[in-house]
C-alpha positions as CSV (number, residue, x, y, z in Angstrom):
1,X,0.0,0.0,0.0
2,X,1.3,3.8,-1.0
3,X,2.6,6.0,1.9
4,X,1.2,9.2,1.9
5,X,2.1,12.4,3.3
6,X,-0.7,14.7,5.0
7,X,-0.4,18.2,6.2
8,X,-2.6,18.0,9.0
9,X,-5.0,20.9,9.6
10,X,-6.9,21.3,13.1
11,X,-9.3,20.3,11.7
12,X,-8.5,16.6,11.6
13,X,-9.2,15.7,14.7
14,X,-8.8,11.6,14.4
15,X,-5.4,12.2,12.4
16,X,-4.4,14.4,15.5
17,X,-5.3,11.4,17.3
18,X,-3.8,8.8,15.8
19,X,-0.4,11.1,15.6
20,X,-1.0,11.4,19.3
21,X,-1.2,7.4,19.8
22,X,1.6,7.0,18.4
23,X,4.2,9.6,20.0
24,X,2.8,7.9,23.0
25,X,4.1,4.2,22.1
26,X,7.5,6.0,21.4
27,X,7.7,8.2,24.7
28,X,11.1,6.1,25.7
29,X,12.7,7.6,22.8
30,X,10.8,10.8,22.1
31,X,10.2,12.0,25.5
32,X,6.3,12.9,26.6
33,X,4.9,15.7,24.4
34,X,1.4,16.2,25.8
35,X,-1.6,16.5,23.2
36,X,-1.9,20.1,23.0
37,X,1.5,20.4,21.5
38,X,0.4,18.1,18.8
39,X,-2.7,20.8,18.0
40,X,-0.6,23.6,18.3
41,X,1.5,22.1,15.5
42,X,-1.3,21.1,13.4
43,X,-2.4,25.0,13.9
44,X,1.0,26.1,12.8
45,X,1.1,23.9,10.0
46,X,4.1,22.1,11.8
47,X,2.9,18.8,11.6
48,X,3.2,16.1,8.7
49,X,1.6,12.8,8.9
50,X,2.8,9.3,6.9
51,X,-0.4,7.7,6.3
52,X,-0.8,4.1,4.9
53,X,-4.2,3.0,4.3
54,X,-6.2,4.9,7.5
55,X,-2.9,4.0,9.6
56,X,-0.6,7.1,10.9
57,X,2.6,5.5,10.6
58,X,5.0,8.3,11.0
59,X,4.7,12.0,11.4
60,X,7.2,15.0,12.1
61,X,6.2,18.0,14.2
62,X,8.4,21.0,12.8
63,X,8.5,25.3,13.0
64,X,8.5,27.0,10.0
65,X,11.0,29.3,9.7
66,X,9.9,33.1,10.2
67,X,12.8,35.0,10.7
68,X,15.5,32.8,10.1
69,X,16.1,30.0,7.2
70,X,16.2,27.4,9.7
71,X,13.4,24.7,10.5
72,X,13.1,23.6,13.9
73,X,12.4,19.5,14.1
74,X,10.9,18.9,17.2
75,X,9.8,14.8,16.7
76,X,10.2,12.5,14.6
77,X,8.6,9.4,14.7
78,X,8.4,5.8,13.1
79,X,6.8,3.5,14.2
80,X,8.8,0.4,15.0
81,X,7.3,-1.8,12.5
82,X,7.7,0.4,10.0
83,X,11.2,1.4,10.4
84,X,13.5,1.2,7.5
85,X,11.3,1.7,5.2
86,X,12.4,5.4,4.0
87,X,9.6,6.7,6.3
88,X,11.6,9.3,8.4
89,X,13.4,10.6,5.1
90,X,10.1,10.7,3.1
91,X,8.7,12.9,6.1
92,X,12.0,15.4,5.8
93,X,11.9,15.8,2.6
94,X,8.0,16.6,2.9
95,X,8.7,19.1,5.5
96,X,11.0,20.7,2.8
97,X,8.1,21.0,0.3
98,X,5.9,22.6,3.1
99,X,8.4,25.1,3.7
100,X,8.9,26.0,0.1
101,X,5.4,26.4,-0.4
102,X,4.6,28.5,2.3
103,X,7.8,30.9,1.2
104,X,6.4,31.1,-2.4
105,X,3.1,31.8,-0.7
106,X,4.3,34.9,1.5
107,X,6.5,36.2,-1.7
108,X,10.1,34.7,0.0
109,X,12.5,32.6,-2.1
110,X,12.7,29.2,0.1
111,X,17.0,28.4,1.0
């Protein structure tokens, strides 16, 4: 089955969940990052979901950059049955089309 990548909006509540459910099987490696940070992200547009069939698989919770050129990563997550499957790169180089979307959206030339 195809991997996909979903920019999760707010509005996505049981994607937000399932994101949630899984940073919470992975708290011995990620640390505990309570649900509202996972909303805040989606809010931000700082969180992108790997999504096979209805299954959240991965996601990365990220800043875009305002002032500086630099993305802040703050997770990212595999899930263990999934590891090594290109997951973790497919979700970096999916936070690097977000951000060069939203500078061609606000008129900046991504870096």
């Amino acid at each position: 089955m195809a991997i996909k990548l979903v920019s999760v909006s707010p509005a996505q509540d049981e994607l937000i969940k399932r994101a949630i459910a899984l940073g919470d099987r992975c708290t011995w490696t990620l640390g505990l990052l309570k649900p509202p940070a996972y909303r805040k992200a989606a809010e931000d547009g700082g969180l992108l979901a790997a999504v096979e069939g209805d299954e959240v698989i991965g996601y990365a919770l990220f800043g875009l950059p305002k002032r500086s050129a630099r993305i802040r990563l703050g997770h990212l997550c595999v899930a263990e049955e999934h590891r090594g499957r290109g997951i973790g790169r497919k979700l970096v180089e999916g936070i690097r089309g977000e951000v060069s979307v939203t500078a061609r959206d606000q008129g900046q030339v991504p870096t």
